[in-house]
C-alpha positions, -999 to +999 in steps of 0.1 A: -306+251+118-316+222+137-290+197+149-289+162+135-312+142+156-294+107+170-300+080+146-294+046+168-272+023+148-290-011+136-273-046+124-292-056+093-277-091+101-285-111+129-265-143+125-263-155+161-226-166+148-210-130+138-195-110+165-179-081+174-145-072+170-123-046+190-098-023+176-084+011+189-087+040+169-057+073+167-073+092+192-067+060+217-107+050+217-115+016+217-143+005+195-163-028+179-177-035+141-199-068+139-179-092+117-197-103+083-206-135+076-214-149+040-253-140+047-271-107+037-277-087+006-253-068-015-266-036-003-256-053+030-219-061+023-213-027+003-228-013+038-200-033+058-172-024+034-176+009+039-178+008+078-144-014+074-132+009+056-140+036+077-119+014+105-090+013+087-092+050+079-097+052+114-065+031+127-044+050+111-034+020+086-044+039+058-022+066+065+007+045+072+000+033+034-003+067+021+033+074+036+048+045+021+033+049-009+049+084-011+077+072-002+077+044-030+068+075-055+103+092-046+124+064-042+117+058-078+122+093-093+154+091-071+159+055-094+148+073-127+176+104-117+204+073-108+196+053-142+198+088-166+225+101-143+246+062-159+231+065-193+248+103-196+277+094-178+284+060-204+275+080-233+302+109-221+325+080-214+323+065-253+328+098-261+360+104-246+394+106-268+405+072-252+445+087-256+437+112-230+442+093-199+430+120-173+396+125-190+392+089-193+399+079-159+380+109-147+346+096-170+357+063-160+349+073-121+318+094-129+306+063-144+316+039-111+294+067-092+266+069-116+264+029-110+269+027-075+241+053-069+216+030-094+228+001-066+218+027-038+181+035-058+174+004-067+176-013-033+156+020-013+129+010-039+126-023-036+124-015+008+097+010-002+084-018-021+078-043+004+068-016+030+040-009+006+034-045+004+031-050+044+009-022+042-015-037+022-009-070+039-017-055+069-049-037+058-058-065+042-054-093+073-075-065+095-105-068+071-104-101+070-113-099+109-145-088+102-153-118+079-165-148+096-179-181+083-189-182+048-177-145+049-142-152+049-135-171+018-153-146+003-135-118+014-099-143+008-112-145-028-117-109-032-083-104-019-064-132-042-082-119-076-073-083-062-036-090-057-022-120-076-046-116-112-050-074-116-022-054-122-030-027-099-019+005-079-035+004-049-056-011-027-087+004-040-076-007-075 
């Protein structure tokens, strides 16, 4: 088997008004992508989006929003756990002989828990909530460095329909 012969790497675009932008990748190695303006064909901006892509793959920012979106996922079973944990403990507490003071107050408590502990879960989610959200804020604001011209409302409007109209998961929808 042969190995793969060196392709060189070729712009499709040569807008005298794009240019290059830096970023360091994990492994510490510095690197450029030519930014995108609003020129070019589709082929040409799928093209780009993948090599983006590829840089924030490469910067580790995707990672950081797999972990926090992991950590979202188990913040809010840990919510699920605290809200049945308050249903059960409620239900046990209406059905508690309400003459027999020790079992009441003891229900009573188990119920105080049950509620502080929704508290707890609830605020962890909403912080695993907003780290998500600075994830994709982030990913998001590095992409748009490789817009320029008519290239970045273009990319802003991609970004506004894909966060404030679609319900969605993740940042690849």
């Amino acid at each position: 088997m042969s190995p793969i012969p060196f392709v060189p790497i070729t712009e499709e675009e040569s807008d005298p008004n794009s240019h290059r932008v830096s970023y360091k990748l994990l492994t510490g190695t510095k690197t450029c992508l030519r930014s995108r303006t609003g020129q070019g064909s589709n082929e040409s901006f799928v093209i780009h989006i993948k090599a983006v892509s590829a840089a924030v793959k490469g910067t580790g920012k995707w990672g950081e929003l797999e972990t926090s979106e992991a950590a979202l996922q188990t913040a809010t079973a840990e919510f699920v756990a605290a809200n049945d944990r308050l249903e059960t403990a409620e239900a046990d507490l209406d059905e508690v002989d309400p003459d027999d003071a020790d079992q009441m107050t003891l229900f009573a408590e188990e119920v105080t828990a049950a509620r502080a502990a929704k508290v707890i879960a609830r605020e962890a989610m909403e912080t695993r909530t907003n780290a998500v959200k600075a994830c994709m804020s982030g990913i998001f604001a590095f992409t748009s460095n490789f817009f320029t011209g008519d290239g970045q409302p273009l990319w802003q409007d991609i970004v506004d329909k894909q966060t404030t109209s679609d319900n969605w998961t993740d940042v690849q929808g």
